[in-house]
C-alpha positions in Angstrom: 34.2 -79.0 22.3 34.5 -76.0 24.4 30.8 -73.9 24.3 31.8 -70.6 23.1 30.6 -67.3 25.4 27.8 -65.7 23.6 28.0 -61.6 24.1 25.2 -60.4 25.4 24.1 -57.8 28.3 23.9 -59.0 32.0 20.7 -58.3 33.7 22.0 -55.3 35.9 22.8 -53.8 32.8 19.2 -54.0 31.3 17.8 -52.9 34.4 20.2 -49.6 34.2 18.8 -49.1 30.8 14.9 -49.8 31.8 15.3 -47.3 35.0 17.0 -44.5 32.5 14.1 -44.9 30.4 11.6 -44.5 32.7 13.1 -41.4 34.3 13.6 -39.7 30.3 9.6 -40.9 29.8 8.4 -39.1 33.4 10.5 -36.1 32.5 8.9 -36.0 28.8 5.5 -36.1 30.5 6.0 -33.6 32.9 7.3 -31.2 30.4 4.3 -31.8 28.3 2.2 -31.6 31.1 3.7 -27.8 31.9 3.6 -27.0 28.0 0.0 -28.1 27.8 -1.3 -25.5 30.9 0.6 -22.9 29.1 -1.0 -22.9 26.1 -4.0 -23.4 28.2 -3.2 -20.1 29.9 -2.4 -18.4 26.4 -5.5 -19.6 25.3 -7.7 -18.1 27.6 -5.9 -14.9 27.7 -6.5 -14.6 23.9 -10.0 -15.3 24.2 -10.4 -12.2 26.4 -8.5 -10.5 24.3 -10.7 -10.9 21.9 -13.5 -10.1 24.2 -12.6 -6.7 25.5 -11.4 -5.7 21.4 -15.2 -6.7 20.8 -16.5 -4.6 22.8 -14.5 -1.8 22.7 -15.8 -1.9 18.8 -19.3 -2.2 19.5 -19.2 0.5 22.1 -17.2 3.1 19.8 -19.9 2.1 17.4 -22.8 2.9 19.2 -21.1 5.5 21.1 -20.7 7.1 17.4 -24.1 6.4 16.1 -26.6 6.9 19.3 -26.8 9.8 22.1 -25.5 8.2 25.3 -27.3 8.2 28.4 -25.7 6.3 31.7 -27.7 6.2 34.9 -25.9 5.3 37.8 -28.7 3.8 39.9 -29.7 0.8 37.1 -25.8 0.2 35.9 -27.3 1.0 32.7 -26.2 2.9 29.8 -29.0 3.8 27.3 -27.8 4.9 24.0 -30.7 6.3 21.8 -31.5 7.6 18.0 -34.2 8.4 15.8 -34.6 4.6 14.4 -33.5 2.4 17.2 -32.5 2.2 20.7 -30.4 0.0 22.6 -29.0 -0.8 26.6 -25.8 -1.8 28.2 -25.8 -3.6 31.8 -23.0 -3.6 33.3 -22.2 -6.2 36.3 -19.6 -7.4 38.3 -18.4 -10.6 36.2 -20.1 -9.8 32.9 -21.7 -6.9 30.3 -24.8 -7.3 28.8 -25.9 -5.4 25.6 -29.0 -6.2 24.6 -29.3 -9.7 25.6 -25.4 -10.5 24.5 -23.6 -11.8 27.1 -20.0 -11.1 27.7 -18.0 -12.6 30.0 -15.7 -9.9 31.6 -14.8 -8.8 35.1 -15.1 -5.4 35.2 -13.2 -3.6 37.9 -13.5 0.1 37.0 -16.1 2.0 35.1 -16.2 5.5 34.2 -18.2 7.6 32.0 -17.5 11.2 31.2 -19.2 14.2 29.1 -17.2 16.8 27.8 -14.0 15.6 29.9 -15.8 15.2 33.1 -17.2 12.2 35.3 -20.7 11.8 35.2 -23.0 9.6 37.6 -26.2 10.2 35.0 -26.9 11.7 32.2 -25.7 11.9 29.0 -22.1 11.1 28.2 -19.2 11.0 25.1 -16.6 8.8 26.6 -16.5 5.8 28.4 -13.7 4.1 30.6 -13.4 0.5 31.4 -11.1 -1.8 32.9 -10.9 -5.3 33.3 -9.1 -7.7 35.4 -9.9 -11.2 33.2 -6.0 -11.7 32.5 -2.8 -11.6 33.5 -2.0 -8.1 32.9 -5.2 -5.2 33.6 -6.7 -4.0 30.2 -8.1 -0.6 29.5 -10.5 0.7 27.0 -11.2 4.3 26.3 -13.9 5.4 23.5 -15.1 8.4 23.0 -17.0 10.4 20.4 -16.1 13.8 19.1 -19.3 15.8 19.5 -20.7 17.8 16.8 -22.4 21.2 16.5 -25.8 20.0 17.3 -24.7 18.2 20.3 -23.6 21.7 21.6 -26.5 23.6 20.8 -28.9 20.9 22.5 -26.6 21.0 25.4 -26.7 24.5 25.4 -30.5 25.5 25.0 -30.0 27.4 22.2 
C-alpha cells in the first residue's frame, strides 16, 4: 500500500501568512492610534468652543443688564445695578467671574465706550480673543445704550 500525500500547507507558506498578518494588525493599530488623537484634538477644540460661546453669553448678558466699569490697573471689569453687582478678572490663561473659573488664554482684550478704547471707566463693548485652538476666536458684545445712559454721560 502506497501512503497517499495529504494536502496541506508547507511551513514557509504559514510563516508568509503569519508575517502578513502581523503587518495588517500593526497597520490597524497605528491607524487607530492616529484616529484616536484626532478625536482627541476635536474634542478639546469643542470644549473651548463651548467655552468662549459661554462666555460670550454671560458677558452680553451682563453687559445688557449692569453699567460696565473696566479699570485697567486691577484687570477688572466691574459691572454694577441697583440690586446686584458683579466682577470679571481677567488673566493670562484664564477669566474669572465671580469665582467661575474659565479656562481660556486670552491674547487680546479691548474694551470700548461709544466706539472708542478705554483703559478705565465705563464701557459698552468688549473685545476678546483667544488662542485655546487651532484657529484664533473672537468675540465682540456690545450694548446699545439708551437715553439715560446719554444724559448721565452728559451731565444733563
Amino acid at each position: 500500500m502506497i501512503p497517499q500525500k495529504v494536502k496541506a500547507f508547507t511551513l514557509s507558506e504559514l510563516m508568509v501568512v503569519l508575517v502578513v498578518s502581523s503587518i495588517v494588525v500593526t497597520i490597524a493599530f497605528l491607524a487607530l492610534s492616529s484616529i484616536q488623537k484626532q478625536v482627541r484634538n476635536i474634542q478639546y477644540t469643542y470644549e473651548k468652543q463651548q467655552e468662549i460661546q459661554y462666555l460670550e453669553r454671560v458677558l452680553f448678558g451682563d453687559l445688557n443688564s449692569y453699567e460696565g466699569i473696566y479699570d485697567d490697573t486691577k484687570k477688572k471689569l466691574f459691572f454694577e445695578n441697583t440690586e446686584d453687582s458683579l466682577q470679571y478678572h481677567f488673566l493670562k490663561d484664564v477669566v474669572v467671574r465671580n469665582g467661575d473659573t474659565i479656562p481660556l488664554k486670552l491674547t487680546m482684550k479691548q474694551l470700548y465706550l461709544h466706539g472708542e478704547e478705554v483703559k478705565k471707566g465705563v464701557i459698552d463693548a468688549i473685545e476678546l480673543e483667544f488662542s485655546d485652538t487651532f484657529s484664533t476666536n473672537t468675540v465682540f458684545v456690545y450694548k446699545k445704550n439708551d437715553a439715560s445712559h446719554y444724559i448721565d454721560t452728559n451731565g444733563i
